[in-house]
PDB file with SEQRES, HELIX, SHEET and CRYST1 records, atoms N, CA, C and O in Angstrom:
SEQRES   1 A   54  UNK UNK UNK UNK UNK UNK UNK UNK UNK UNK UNK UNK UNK          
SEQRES   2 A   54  UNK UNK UNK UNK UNK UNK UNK UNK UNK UNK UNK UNK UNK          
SEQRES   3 A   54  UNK UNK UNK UNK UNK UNK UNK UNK UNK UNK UNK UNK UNK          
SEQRES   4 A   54  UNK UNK UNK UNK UNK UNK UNK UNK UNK UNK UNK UNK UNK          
SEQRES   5 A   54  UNK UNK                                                      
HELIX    1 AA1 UNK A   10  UNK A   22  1                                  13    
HELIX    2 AA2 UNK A   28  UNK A   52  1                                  25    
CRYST1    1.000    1.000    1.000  90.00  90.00  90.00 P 1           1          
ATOM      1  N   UNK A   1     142.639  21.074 122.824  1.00  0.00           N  
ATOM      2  CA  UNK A   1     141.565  21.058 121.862  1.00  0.00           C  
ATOM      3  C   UNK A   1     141.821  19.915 120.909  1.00  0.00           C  
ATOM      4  O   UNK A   1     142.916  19.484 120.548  1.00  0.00           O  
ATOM      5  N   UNK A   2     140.694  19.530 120.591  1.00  0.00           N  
ATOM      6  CA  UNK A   2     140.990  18.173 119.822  1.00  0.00           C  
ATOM      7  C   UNK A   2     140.868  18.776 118.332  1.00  0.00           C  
ATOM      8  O   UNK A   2     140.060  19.653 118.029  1.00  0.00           O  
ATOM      9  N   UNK A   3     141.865  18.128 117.368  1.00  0.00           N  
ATOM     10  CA  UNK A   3     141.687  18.873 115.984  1.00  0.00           C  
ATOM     11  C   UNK A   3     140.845  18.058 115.306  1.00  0.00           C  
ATOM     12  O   UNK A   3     140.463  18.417 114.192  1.00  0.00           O  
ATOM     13  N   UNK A   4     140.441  16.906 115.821  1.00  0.00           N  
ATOM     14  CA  UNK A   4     139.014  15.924 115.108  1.00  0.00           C  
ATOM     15  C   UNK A   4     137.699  16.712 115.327  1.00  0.00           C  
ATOM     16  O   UNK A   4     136.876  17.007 114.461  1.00  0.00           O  
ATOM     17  N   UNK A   5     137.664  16.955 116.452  1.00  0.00           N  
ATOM     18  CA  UNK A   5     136.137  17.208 116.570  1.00  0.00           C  
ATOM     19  C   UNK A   5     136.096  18.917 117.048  1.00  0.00           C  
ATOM     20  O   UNK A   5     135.081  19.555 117.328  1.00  0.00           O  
ATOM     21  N   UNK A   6     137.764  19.505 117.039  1.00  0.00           N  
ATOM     22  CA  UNK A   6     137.505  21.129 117.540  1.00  0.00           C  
ATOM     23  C   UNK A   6     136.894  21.827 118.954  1.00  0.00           C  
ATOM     24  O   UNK A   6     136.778  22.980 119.372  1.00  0.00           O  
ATOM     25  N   UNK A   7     136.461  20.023 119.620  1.00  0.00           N  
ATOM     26  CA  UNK A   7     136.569  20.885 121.156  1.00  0.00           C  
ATOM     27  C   UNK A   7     137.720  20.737 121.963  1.00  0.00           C  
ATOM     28  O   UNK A   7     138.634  19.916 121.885  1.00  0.00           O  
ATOM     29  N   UNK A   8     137.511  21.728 122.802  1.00  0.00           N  
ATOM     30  CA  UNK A   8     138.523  21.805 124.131  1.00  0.00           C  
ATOM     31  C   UNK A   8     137.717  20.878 125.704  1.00  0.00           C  
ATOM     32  O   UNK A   8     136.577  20.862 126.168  1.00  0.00           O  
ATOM     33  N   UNK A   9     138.827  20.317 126.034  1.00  0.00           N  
ATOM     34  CA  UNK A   9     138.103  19.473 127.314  1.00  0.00           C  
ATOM     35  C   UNK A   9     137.901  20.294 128.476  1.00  0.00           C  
ATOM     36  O   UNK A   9     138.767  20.869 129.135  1.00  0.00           O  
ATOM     37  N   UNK A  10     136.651  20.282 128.653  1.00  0.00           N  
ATOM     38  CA  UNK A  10     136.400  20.870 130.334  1.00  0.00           C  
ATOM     39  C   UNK A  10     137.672  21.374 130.880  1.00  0.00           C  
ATOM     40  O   UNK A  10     138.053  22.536 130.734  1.00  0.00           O  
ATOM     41  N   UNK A  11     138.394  20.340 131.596  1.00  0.00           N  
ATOM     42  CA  UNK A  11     139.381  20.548 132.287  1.00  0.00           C  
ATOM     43  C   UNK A  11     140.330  21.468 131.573  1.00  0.00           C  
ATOM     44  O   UNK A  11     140.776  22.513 132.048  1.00  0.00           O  
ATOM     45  N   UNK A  12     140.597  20.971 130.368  1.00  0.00           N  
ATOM     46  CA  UNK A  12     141.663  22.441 129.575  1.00  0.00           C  
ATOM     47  C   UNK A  12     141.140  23.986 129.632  1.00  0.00           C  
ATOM     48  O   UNK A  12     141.781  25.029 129.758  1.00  0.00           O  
ATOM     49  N   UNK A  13     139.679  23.741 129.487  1.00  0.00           N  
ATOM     50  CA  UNK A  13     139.309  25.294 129.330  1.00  0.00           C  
ATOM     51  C   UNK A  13     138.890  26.176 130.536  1.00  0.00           C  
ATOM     52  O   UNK A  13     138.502  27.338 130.656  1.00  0.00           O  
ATOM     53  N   UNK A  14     139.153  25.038 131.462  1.00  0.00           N  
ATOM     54  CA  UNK A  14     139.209  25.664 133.207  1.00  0.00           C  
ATOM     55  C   UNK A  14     140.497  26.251 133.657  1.00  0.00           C  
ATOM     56  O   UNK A  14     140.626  27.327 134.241  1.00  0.00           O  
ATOM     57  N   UNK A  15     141.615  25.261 133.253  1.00  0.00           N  
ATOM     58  CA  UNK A  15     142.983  25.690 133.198  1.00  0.00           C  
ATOM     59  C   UNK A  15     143.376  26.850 132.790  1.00  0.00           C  
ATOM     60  O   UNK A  15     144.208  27.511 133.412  1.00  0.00           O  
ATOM     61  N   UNK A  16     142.554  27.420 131.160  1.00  0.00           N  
ATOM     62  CA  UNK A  16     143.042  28.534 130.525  1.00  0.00           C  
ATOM     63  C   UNK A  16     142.117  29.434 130.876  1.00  0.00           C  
ATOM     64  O   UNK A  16     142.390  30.540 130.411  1.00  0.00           O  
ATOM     65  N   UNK A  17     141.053  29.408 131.560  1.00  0.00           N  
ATOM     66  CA  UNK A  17     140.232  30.030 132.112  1.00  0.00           C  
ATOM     67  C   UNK A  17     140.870  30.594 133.365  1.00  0.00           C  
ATOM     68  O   UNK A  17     140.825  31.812 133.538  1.00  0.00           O  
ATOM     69  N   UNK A  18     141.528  29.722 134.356  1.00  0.00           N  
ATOM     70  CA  UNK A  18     142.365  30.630 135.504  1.00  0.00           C  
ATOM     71  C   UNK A  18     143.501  30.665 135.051  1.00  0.00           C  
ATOM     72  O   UNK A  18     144.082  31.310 135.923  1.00  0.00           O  
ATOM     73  N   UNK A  19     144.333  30.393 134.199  1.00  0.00           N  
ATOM     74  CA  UNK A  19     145.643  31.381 133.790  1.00  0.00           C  
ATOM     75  C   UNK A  19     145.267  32.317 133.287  1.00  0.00           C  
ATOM     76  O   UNK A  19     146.056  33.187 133.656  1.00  0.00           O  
ATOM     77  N   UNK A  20     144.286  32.920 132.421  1.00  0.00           N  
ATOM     78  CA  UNK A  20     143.643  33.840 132.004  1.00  0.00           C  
ATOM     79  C   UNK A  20     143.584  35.052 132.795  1.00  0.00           C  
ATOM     80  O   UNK A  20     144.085  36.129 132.473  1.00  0.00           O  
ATOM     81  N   UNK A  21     142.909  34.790 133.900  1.00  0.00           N  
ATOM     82  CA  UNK A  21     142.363  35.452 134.942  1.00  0.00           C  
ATOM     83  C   UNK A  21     143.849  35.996 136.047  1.00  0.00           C  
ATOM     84  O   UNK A  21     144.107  37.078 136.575  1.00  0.00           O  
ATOM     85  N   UNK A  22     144.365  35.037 136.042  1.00  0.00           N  
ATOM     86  CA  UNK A  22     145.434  34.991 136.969  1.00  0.00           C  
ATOM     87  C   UNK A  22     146.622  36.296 136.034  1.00  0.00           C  
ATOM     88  O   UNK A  22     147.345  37.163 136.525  1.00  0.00           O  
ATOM     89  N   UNK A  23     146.464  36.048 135.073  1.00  0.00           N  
ATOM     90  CA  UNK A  23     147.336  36.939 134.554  1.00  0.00           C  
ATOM     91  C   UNK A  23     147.255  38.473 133.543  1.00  0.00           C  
ATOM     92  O   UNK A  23     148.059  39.245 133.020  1.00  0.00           O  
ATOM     93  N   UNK A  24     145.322  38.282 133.702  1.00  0.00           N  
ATOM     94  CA  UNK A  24     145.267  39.620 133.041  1.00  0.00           C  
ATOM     95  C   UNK A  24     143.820  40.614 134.148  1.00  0.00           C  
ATOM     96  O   UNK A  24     143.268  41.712 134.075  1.00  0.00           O  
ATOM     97  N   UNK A  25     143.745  39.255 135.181  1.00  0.00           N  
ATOM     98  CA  UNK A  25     142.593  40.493 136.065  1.00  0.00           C  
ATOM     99  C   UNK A  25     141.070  40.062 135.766  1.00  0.00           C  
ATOM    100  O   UNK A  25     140.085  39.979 136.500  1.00  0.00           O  
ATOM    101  N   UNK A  26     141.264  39.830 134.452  1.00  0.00           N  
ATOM    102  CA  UNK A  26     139.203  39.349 134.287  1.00  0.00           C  
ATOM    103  C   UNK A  26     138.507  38.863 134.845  1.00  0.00           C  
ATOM    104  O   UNK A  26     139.142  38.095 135.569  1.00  0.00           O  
ATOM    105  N   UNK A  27     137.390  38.759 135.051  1.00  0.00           N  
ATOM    106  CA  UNK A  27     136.564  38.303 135.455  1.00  0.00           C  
ATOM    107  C   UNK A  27     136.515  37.053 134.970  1.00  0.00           C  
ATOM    108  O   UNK A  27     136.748  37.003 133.763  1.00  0.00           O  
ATOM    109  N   UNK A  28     136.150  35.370 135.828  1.00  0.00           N  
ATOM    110  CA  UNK A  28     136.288  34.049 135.483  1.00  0.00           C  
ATOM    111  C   UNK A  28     135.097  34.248 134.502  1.00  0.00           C  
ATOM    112  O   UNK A  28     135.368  33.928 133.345  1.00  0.00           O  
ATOM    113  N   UNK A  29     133.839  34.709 134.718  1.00  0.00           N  
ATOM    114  CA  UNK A  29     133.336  34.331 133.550  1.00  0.00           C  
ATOM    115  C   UNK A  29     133.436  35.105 132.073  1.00  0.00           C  
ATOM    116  O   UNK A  29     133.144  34.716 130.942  1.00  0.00           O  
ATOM    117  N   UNK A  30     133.896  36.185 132.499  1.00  0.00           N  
ATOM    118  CA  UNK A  30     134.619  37.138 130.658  1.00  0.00           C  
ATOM    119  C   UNK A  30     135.718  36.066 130.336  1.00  0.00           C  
ATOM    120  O   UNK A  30     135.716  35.625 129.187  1.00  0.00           O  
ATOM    121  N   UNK A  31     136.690  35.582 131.251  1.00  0.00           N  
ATOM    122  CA  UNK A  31     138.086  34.264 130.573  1.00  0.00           C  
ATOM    123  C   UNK A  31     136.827  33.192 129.719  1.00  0.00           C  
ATOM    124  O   UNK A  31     136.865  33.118 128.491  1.00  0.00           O  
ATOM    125  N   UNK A  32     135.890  32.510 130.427  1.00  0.00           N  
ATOM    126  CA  UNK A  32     135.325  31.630 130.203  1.00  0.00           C  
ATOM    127  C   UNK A  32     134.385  32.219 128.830  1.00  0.00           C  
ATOM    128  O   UNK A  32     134.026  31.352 128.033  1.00  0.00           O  
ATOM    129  N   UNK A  33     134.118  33.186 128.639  1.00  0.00           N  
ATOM    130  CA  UNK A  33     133.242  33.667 127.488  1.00  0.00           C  
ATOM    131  C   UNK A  33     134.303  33.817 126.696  1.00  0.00           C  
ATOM    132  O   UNK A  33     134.053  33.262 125.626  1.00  0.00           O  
ATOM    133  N   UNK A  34     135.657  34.426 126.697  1.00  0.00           N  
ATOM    134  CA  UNK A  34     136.178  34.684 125.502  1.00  0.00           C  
ATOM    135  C   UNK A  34     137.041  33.704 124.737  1.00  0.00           C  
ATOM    136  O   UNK A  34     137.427  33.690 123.568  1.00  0.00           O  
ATOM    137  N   UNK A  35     137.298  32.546 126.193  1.00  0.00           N  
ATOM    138  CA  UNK A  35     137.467  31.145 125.249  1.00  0.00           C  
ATOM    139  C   UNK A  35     136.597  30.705 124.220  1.00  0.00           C  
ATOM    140  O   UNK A  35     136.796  30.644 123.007  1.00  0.00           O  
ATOM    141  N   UNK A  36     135.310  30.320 125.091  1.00  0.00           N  
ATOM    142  CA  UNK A  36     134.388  30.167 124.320  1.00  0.00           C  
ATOM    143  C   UNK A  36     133.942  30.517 122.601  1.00  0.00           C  
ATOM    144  O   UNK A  36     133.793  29.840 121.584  1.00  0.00           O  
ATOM    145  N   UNK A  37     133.849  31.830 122.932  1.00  0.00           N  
ATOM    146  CA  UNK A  37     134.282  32.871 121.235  1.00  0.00           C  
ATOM    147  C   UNK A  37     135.430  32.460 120.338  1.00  0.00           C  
ATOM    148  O   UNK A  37     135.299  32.091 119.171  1.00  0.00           O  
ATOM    149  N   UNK A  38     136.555  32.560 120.993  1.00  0.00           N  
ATOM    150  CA  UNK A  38     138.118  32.524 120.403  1.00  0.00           C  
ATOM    151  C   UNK A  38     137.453  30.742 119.665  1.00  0.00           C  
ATOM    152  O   UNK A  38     137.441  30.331 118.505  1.00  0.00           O  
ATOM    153  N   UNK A  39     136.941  30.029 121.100  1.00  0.00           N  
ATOM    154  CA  UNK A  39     136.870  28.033 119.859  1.00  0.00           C  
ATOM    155  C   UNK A  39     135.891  28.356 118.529  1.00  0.00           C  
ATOM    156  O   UNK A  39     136.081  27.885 117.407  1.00  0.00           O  
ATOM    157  N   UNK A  40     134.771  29.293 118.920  1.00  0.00           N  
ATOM    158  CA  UNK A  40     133.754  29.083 117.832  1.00  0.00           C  
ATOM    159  C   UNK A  40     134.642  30.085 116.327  1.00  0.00           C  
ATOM    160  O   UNK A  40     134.762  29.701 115.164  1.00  0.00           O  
ATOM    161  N   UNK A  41     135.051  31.204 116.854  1.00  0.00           N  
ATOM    162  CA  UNK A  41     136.184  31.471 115.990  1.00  0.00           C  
ATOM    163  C   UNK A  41     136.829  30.692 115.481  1.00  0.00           C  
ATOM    164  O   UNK A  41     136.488  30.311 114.361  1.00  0.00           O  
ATOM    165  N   UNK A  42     138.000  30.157 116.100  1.00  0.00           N  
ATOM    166  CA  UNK A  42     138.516  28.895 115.355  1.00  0.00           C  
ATOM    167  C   UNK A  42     138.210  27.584 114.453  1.00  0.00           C  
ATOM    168  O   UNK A  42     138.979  26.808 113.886  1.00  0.00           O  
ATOM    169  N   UNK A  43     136.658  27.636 114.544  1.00  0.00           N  
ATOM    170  CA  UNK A  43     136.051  26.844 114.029  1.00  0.00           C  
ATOM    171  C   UNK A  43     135.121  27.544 112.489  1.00  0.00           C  
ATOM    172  O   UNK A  43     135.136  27.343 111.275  1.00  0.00           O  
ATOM    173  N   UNK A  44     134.676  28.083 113.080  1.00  0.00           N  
ATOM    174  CA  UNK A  44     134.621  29.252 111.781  1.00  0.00           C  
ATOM    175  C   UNK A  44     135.728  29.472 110.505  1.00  0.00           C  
ATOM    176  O   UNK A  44     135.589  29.188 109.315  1.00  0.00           O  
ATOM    177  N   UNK A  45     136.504  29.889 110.986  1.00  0.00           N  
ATOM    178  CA  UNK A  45     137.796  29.947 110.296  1.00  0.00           C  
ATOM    179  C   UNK A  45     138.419  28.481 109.719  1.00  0.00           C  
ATOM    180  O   UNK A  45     138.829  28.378 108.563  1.00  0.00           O  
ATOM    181  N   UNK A  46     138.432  27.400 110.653  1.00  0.00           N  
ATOM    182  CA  UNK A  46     138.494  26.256 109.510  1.00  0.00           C  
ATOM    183  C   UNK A  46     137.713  25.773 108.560  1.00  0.00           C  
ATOM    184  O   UNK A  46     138.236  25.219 107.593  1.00  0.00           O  
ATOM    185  N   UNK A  47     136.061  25.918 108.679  1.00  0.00           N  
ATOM    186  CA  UNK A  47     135.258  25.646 108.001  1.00  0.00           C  
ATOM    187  C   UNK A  47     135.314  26.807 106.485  1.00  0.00           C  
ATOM    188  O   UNK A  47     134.759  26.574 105.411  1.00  0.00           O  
ATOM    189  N   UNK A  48     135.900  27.678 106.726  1.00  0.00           N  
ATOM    190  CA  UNK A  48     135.757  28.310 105.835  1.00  0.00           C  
ATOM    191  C   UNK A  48     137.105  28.041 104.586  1.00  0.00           C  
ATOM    192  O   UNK A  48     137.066  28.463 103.430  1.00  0.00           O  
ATOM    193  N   UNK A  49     138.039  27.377 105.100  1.00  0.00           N  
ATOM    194  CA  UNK A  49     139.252  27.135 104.595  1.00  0.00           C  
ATOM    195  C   UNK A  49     139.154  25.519 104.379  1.00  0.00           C  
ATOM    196  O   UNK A  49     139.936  25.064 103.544  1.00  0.00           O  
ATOM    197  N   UNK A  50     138.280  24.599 105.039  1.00  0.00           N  
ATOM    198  CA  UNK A  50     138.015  23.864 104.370  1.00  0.00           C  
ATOM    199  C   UNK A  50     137.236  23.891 102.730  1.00  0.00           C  
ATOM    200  O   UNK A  50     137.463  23.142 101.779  1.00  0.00           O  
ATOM    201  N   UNK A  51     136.343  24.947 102.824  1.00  0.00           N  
ATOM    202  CA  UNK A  51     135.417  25.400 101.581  1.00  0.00           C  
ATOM    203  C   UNK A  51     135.919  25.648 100.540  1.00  0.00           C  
ATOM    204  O   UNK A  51     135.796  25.185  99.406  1.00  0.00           O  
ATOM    205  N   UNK A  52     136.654  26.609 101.090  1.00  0.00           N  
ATOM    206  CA  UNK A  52     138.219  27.227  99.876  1.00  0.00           C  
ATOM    207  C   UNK A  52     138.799  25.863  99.054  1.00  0.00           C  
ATOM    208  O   UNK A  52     138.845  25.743  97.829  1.00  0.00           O  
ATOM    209  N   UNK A  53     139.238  24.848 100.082  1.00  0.00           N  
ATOM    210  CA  UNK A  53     140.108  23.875 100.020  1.00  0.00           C  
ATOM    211  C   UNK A  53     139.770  23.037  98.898  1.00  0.00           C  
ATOM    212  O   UNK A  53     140.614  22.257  98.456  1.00  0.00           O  
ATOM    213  N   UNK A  54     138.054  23.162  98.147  1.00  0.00           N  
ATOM    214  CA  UNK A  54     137.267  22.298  97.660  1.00  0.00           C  
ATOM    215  C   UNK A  54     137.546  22.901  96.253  1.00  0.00           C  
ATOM    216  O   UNK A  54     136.999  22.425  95.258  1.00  0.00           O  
TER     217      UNK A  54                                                      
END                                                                             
């Protein structure tokens, strides 16, 4: 994930998408949705601590 712009590259989130899967059973697209969530989370959470920061 890039900490400039807060995305993850395709290829990384395919990677953690089948280690995901590979190691807890899910379904590829529940890995692929809860990455998804977990970045917009993470992004959430900095924006809000940037705010603070002000």
């Amino acid at each position: 994930m890039s900490s400039r712009s807060g995305n993850m590259a395709p290829a990384n989130k395919t990677y953690v998408a089948h280690v995901s899967t590979a190691q807890t059973g899910i379904s590829r697209p529940e890995a692929e949705k809860r990455i998804t969530g977990s970045i917009a989370e993470a992004k959430q959470t900095a924006a809000k601590g940037e705010q603070t920061a002000r």
